[in-house]
N, CA, C and O atoms as CSV, one atom per row, in Angstrom:
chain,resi,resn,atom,element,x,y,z
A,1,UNK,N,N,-81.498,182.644,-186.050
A,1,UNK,CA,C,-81.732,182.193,-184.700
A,1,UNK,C,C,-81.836,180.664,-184.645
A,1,UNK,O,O,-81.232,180.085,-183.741
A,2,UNK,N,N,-82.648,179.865,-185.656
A,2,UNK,CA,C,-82.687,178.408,-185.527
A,2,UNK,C,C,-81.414,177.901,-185.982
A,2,UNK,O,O,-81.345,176.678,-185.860
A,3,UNK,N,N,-80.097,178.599,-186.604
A,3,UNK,CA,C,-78.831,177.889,-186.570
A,3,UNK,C,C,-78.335,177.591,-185.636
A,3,UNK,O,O,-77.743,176.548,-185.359
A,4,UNK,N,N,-78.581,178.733,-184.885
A,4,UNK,CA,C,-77.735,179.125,-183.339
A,4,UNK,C,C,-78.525,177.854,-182.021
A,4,UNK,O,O,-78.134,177.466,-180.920
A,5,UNK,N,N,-79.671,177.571,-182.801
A,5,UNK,CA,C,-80.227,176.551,-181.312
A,5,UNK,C,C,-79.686,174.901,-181.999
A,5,UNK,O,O,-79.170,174.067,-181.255
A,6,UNK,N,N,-79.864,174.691,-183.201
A,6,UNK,CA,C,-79.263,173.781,-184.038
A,6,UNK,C,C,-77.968,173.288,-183.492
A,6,UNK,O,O,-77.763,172.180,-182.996
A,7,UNK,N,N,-76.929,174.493,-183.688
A,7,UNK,CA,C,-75.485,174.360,-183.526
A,7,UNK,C,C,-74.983,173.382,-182.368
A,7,UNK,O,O,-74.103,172.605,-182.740
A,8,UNK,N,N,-75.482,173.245,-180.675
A,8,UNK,CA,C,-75.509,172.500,-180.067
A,8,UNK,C,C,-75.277,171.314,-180.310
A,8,UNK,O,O,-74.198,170.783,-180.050
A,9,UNK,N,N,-76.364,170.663,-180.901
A,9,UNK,CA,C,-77.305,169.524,-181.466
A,9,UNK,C,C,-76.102,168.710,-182.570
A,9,UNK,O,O,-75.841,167.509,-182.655
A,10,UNK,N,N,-75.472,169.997,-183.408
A,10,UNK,CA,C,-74.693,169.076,-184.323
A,10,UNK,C,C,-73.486,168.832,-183.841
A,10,UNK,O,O,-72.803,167.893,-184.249
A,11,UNK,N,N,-72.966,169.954,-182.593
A,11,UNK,CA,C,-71.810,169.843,-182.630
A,11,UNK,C,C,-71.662,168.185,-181.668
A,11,UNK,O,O,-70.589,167.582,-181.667
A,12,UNK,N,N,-72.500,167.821,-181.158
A,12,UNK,CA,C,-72.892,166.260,-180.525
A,12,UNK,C,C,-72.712,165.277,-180.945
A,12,UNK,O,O,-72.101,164.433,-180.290
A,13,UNK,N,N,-73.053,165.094,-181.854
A,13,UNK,CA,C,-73.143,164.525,-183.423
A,13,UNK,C,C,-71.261,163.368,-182.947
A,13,UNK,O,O,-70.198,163.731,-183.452
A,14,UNK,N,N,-71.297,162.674,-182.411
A,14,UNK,CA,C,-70.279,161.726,-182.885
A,14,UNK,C,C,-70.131,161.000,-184.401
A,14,UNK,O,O,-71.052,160.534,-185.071
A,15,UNK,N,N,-68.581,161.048,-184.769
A,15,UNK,CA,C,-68.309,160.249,-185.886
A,15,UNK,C,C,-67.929,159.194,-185.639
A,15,UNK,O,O,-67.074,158.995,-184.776
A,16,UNK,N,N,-68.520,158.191,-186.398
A,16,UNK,CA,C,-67.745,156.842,-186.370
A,16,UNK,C,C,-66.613,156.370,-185.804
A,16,UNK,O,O,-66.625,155.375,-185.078
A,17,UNK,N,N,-65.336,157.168,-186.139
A,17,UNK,CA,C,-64.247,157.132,-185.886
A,17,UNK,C,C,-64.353,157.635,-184.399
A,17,UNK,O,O,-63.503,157.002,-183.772
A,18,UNK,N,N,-65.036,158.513,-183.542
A,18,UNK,CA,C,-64.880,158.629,-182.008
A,18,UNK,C,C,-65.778,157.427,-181.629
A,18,UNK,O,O,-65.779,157.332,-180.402
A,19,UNK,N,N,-66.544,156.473,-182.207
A,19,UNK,CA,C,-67.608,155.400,-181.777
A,19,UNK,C,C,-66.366,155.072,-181.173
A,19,UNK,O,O,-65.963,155.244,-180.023
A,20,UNK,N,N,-65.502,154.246,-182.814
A,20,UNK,CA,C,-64.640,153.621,-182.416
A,20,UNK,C,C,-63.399,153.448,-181.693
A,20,UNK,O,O,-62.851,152.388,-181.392
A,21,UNK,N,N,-62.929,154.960,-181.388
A,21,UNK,CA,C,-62.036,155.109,-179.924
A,21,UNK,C,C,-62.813,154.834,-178.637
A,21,UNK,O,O,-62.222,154.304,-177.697
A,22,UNK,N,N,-63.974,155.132,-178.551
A,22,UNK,CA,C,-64.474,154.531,-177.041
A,22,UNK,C,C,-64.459,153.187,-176.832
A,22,UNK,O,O,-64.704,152.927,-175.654
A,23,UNK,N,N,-64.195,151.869,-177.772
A,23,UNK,CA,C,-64.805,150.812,-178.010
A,23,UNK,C,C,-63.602,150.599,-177.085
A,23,UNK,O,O,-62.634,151.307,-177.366
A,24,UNK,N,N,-63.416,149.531,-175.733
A,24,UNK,CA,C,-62.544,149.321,-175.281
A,24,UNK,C,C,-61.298,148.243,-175.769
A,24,UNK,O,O,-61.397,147.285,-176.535
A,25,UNK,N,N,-60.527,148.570,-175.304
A,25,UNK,CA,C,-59.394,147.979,-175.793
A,25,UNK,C,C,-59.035,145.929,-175.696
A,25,UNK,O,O,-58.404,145.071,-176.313
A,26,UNK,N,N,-59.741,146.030,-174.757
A,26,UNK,CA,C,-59.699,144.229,-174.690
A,26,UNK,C,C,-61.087,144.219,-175.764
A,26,UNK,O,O,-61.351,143.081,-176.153
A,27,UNK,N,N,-61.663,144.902,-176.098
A,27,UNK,CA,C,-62.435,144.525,-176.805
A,27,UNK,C,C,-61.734,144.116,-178.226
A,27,UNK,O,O,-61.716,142.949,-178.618
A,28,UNK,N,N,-61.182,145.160,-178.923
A,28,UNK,CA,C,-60.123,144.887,-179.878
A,28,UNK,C,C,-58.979,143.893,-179.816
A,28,UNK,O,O,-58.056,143.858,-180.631
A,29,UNK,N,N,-59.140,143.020,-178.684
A,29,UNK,CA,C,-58.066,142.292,-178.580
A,29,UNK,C,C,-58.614,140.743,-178.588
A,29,UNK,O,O,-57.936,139.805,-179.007
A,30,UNK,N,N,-60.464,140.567,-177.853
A,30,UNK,CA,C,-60.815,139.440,-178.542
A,30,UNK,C,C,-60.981,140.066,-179.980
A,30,UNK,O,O,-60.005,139.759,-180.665
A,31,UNK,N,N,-61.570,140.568,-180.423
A,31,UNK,CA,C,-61.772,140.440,-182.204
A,31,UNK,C,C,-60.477,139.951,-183.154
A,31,UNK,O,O,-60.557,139.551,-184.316
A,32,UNK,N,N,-59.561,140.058,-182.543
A,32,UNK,CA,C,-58.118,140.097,-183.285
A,32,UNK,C,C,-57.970,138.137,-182.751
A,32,UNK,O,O,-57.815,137.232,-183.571
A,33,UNK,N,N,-58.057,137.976,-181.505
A,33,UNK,CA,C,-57.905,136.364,-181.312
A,33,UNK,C,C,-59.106,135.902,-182.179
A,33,UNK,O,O,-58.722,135.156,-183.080
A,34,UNK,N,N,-60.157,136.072,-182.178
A,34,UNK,CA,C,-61.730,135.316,-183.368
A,34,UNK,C,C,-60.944,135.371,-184.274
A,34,UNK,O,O,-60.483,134.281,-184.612
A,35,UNK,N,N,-60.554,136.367,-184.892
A,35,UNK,CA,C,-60.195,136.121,-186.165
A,35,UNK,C,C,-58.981,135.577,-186.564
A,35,UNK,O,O,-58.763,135.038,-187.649
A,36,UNK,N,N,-58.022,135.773,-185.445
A,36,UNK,CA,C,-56.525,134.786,-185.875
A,36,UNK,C,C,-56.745,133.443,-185.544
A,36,UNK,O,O,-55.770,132.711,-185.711
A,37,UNK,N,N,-58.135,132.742,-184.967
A,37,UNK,CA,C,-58.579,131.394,-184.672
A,37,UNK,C,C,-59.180,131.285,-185.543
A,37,UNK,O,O,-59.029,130.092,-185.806
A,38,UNK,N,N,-59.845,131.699,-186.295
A,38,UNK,CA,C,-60.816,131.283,-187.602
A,38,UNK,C,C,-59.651,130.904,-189.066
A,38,UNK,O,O,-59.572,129.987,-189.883
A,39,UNK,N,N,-58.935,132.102,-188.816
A,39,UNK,CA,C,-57.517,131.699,-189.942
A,39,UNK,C,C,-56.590,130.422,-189.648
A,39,UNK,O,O,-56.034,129.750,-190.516
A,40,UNK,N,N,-56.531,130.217,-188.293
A,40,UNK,CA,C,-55.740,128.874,-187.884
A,40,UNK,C,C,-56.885,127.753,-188.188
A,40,UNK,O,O,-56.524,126.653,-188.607
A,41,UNK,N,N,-58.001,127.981,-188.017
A,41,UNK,CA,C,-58.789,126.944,-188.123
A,41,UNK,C,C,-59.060,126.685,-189.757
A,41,UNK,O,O,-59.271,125.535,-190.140
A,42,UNK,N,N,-59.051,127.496,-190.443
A,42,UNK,CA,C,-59.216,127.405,-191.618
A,42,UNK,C,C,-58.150,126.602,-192.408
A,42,UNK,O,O,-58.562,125.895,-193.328
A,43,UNK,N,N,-56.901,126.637,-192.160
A,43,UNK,CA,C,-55.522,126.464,-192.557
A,43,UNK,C,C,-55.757,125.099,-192.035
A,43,UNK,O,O,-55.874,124.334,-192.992
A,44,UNK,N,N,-55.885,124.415,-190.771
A,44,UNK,CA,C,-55.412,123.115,-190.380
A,44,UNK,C,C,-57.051,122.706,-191.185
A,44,UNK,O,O,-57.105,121.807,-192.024
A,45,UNK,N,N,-57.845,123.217,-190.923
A,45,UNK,CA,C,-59.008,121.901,-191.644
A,45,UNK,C,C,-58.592,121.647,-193.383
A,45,UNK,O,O,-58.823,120.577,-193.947
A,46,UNK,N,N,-58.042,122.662,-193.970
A,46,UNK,CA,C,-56.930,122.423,-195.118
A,46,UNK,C,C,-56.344,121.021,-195.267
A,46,UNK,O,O,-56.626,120.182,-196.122
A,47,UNK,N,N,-55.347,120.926,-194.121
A,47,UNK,CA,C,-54.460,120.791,-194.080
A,47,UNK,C,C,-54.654,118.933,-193.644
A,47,UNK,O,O,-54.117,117.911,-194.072
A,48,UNK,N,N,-55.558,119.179,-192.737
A,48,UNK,CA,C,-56.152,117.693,-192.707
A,48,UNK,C,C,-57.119,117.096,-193.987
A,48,UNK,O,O,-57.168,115.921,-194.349
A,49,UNK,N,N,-57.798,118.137,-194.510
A,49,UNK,CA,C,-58.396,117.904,-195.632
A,49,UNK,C,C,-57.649,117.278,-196.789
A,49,UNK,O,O,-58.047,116.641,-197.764
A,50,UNK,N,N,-56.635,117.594,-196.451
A,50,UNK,CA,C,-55.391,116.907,-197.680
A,50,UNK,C,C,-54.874,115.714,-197.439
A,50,UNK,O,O,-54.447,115.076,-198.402
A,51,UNK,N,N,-54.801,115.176,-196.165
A,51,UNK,CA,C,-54.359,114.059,-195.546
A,51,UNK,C,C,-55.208,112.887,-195.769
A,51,UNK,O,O,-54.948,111.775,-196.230
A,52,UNK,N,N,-56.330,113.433,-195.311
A,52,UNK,CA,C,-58.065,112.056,-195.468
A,52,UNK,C,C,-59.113,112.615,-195.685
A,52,UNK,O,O,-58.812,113.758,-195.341
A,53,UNK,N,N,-60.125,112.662,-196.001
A,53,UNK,CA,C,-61.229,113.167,-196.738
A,53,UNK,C,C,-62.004,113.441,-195.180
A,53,UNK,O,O,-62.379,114.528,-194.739
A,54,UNK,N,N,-62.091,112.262,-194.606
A,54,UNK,CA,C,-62.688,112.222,-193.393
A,54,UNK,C,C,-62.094,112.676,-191.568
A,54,UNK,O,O,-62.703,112.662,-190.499
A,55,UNK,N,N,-60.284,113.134,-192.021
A,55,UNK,CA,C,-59.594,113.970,-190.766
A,55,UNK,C,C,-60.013,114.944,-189.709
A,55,UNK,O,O,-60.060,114.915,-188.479
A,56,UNK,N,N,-60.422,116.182,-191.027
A,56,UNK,CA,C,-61.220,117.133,-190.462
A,56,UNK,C,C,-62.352,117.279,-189.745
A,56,UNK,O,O,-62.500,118.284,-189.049
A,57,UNK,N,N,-63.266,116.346,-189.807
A,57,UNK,CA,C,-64.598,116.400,-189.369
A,57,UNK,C,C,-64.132,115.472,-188.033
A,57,UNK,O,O,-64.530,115.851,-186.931
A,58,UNK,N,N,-63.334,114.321,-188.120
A,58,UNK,CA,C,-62.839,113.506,-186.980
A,58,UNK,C,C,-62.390,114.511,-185.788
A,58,UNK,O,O,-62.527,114.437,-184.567
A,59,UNK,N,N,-61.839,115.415,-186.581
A,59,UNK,CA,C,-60.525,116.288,-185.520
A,59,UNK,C,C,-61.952,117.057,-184.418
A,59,UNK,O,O,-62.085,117.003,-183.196
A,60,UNK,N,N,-63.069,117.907,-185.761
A,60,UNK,CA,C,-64.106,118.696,-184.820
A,60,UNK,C,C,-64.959,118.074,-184.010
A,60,UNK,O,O,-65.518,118.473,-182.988
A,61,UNK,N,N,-65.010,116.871,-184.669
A,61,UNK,CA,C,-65.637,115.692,-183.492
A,61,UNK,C,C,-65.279,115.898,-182.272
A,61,UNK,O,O,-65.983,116.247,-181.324
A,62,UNK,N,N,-63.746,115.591,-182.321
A,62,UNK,CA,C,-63.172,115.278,-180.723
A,62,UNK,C,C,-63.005,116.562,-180.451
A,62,UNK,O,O,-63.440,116.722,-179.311
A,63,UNK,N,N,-62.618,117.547,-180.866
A,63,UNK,CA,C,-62.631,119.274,-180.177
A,63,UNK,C,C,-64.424,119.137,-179.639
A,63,UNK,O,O,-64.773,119.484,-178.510
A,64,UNK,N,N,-64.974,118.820,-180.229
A,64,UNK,CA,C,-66.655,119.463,-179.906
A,64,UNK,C,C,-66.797,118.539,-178.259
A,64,UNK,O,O,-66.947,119.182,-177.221
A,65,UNK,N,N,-66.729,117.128,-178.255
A,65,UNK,CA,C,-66.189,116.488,-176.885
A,65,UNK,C,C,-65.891,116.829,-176.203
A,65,UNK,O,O,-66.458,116.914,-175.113
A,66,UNK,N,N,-64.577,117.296,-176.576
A,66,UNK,CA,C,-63.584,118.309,-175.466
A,66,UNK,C,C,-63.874,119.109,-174.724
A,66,UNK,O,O,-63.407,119.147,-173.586
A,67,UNK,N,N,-64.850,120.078,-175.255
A,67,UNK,CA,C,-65.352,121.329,-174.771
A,67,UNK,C,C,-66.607,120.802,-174.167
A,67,UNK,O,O,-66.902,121.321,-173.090
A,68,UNK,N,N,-67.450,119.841,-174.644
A,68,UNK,CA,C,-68.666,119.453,-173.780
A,68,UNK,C,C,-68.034,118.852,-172.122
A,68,UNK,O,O,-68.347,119.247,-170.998
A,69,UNK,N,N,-67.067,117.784,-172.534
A,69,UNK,CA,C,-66.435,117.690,-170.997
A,69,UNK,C,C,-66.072,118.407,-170.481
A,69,UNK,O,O,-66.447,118.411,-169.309
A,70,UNK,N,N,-65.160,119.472,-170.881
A,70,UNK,CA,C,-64.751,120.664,-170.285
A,70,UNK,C,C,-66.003,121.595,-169.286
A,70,UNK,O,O,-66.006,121.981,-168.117
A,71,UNK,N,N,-67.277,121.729,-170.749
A,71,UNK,CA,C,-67.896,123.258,-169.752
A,71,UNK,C,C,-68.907,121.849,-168.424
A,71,UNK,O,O,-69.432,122.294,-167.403
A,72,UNK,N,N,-68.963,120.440,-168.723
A,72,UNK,CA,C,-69.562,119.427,-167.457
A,72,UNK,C,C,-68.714,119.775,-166.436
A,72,UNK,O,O,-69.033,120.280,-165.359
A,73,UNK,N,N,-67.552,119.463,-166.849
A,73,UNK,CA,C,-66.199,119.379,-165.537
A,73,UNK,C,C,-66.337,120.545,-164.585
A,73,UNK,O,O,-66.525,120.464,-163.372
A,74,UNK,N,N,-66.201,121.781,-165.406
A,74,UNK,CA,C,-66.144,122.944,-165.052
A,74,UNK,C,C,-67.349,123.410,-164.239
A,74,UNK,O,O,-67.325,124.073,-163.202
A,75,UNK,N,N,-68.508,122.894,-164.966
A,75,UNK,CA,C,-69.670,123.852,-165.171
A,75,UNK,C,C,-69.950,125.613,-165.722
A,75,UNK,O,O,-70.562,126.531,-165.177
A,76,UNK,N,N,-69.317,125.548,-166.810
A,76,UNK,CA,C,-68.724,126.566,-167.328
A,76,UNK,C,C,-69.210,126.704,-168.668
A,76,UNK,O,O,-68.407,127.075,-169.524
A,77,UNK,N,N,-70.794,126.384,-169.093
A,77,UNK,CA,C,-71.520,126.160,-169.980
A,77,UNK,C,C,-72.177,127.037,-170.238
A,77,UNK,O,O,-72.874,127.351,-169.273
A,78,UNK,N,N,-72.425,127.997,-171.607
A,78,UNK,CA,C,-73.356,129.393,-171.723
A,78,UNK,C,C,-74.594,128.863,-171.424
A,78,UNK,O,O,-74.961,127.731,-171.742
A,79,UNK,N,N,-75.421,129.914,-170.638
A,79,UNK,CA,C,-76.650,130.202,-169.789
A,79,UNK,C,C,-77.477,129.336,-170.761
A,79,UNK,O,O,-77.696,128.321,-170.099
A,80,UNK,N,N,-78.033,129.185,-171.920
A,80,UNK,CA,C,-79.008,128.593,-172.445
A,80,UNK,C,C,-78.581,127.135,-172.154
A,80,UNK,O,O,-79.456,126.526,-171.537
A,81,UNK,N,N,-77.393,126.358,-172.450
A,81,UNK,CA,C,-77.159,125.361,-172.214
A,81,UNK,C,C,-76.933,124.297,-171.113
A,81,UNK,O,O,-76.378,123.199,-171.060
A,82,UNK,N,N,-77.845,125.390,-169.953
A,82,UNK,CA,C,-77.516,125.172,-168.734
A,82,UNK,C,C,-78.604,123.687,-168.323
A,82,UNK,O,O,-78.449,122.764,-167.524
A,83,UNK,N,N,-79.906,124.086,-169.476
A,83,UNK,CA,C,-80.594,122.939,-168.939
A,83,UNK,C,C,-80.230,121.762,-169.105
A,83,UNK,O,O,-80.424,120.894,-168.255
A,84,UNK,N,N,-79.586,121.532,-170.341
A,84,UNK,CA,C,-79.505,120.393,-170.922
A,84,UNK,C,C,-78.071,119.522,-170.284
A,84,UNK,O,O,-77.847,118.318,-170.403
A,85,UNK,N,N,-77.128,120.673,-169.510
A,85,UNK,CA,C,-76.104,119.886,-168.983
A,85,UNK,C,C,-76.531,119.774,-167.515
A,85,UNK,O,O,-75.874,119.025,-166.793
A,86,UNK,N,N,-77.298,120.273,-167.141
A,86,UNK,CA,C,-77.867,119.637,-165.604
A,86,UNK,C,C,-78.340,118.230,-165.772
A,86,UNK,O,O,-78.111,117.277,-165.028
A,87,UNK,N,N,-79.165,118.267,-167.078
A,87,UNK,CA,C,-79.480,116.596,-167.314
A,87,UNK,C,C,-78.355,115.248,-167.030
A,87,UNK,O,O,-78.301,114.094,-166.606
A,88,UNK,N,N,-77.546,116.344,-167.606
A,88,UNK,CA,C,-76.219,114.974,-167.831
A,88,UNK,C,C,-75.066,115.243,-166.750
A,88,UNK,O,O,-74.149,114.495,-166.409
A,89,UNK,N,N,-75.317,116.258,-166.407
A,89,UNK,CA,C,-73.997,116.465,-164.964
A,89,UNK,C,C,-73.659,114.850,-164.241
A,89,UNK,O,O,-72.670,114.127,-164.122
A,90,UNK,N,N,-74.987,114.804,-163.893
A,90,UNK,CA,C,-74.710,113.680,-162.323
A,90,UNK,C,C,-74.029,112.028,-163.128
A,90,UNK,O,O,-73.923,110.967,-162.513
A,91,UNK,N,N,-73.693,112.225,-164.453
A,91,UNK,CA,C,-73.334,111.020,-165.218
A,91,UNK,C,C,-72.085,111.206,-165.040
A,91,UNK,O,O,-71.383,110.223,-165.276
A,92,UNK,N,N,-71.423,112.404,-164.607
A,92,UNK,CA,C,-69.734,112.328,-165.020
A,92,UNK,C,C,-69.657,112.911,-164.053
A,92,UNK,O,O,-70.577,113.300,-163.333
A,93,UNK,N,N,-67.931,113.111,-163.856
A,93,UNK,CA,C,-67.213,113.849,-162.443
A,93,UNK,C,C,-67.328,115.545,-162.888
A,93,UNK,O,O,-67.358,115.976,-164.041
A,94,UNK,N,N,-67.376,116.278,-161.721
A,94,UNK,CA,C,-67.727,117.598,-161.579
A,94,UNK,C,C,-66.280,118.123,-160.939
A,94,UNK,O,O,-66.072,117.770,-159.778
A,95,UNK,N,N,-65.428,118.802,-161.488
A,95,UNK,CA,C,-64.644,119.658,-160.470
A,95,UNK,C,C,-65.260,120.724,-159.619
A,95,UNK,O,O,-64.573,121.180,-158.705
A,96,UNK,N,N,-66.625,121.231,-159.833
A,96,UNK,CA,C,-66.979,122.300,-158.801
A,96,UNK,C,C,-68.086,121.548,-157.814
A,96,UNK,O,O,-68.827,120.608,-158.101
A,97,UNK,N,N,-67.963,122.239,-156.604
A,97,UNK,CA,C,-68.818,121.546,-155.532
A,97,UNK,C,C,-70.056,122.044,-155.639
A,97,UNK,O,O,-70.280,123.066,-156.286
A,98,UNK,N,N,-71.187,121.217,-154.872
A,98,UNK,CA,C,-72.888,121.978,-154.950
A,98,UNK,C,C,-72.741,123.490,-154.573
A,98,UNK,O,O,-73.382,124.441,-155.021
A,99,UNK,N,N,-71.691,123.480,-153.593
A,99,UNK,CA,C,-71.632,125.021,-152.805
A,99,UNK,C,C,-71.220,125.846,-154.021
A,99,UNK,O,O,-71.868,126.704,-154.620
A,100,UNK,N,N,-70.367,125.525,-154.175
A,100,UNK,CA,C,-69.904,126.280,-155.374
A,100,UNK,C,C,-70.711,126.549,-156.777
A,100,UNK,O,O,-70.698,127.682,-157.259
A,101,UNK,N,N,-71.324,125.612,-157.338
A,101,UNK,CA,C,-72.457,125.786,-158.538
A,101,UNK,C,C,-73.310,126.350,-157.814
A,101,UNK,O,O,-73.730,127.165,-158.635
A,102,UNK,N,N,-73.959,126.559,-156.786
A,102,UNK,CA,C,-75.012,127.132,-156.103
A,102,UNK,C,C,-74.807,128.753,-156.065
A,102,UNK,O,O,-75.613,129.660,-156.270
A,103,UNK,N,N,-73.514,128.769,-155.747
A,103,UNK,CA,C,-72.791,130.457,-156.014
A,103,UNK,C,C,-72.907,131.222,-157.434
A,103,UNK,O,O,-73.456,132.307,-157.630
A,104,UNK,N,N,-72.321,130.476,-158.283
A,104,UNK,CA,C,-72.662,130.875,-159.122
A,104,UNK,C,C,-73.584,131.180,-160.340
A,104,UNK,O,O,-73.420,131.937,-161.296
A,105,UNK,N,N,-74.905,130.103,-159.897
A,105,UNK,CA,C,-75.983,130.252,-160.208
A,105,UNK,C,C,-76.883,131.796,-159.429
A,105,UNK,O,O,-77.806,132.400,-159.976
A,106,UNK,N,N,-76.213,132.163,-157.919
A,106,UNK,CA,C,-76.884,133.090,-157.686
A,106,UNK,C,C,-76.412,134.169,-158.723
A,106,UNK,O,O,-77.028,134.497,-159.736
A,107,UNK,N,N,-75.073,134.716,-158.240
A,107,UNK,CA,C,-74.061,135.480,-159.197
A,107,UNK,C,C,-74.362,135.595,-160.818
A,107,UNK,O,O,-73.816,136.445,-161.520
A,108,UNK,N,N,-75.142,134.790,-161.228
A,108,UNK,CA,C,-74.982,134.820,-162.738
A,108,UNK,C,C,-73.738,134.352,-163.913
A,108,UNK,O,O,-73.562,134.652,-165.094
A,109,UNK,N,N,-72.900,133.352,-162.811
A,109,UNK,CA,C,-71.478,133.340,-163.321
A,109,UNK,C,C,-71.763,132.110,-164.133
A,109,UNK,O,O,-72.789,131.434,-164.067
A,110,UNK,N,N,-70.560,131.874,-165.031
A,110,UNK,CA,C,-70.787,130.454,-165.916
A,110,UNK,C,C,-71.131,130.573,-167.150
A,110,UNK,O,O,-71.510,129.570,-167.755
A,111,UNK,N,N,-71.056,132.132,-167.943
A,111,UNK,CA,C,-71.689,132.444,-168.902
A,111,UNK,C,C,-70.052,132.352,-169.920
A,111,UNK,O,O,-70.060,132.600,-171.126
């Protein structure tokens, strides 16, 4: 009798392999860009590494810039970093309007 109330219970029981068919499909499609960007990134810091001792770190310099102007411009900065670029917003040009950052501060958008 306790197999028979059991039996339910196991037949529930997901395997790994059905985890991983539910996992959605753009999901599998960033993991595949992370990791074909980590291999490109790996290859050119190589690659500058061979050129000047000091290329590579120059190059992440100006990428790390890039993206700080970018998420100011934008306002398109993950949620924790929100305080620290409100500090510095009003120093540089903004492509989004008050109306607009105001929206998406209600919304939760900008993450």
């Amino acid at each position: 009798m306790q197999s028979l109330l059991a039996l339910p219970f196991a037949a529930a029981q997901a395997t790994p392999w059905e985890h991983l068919q539910r996992v959605p499909k753009q999901t599998w499609i960033n993991i595949a860009i992370c990791v074909l960007t980590v291999i490109v990134i790996v290859k050119v810091w190589k690659v500058l590494k061979g050129m000047n001792d000091f290329l590579p770190y120059i190059a992440a310099f100006v990428a790390s810039v890039l993206i700080c102007f970018y998420w100011i411009y934008e306002r398109a900065e993950p949620r924790f970093l929100t305080p620290v670029v409100e500090k510095i917003a009003p120093f540089f040009p903004s492509g989004v309007s008050p109306q607009q950052l105001q929206e998406r501060r209600r919304s939760g958008g900008g993450d």
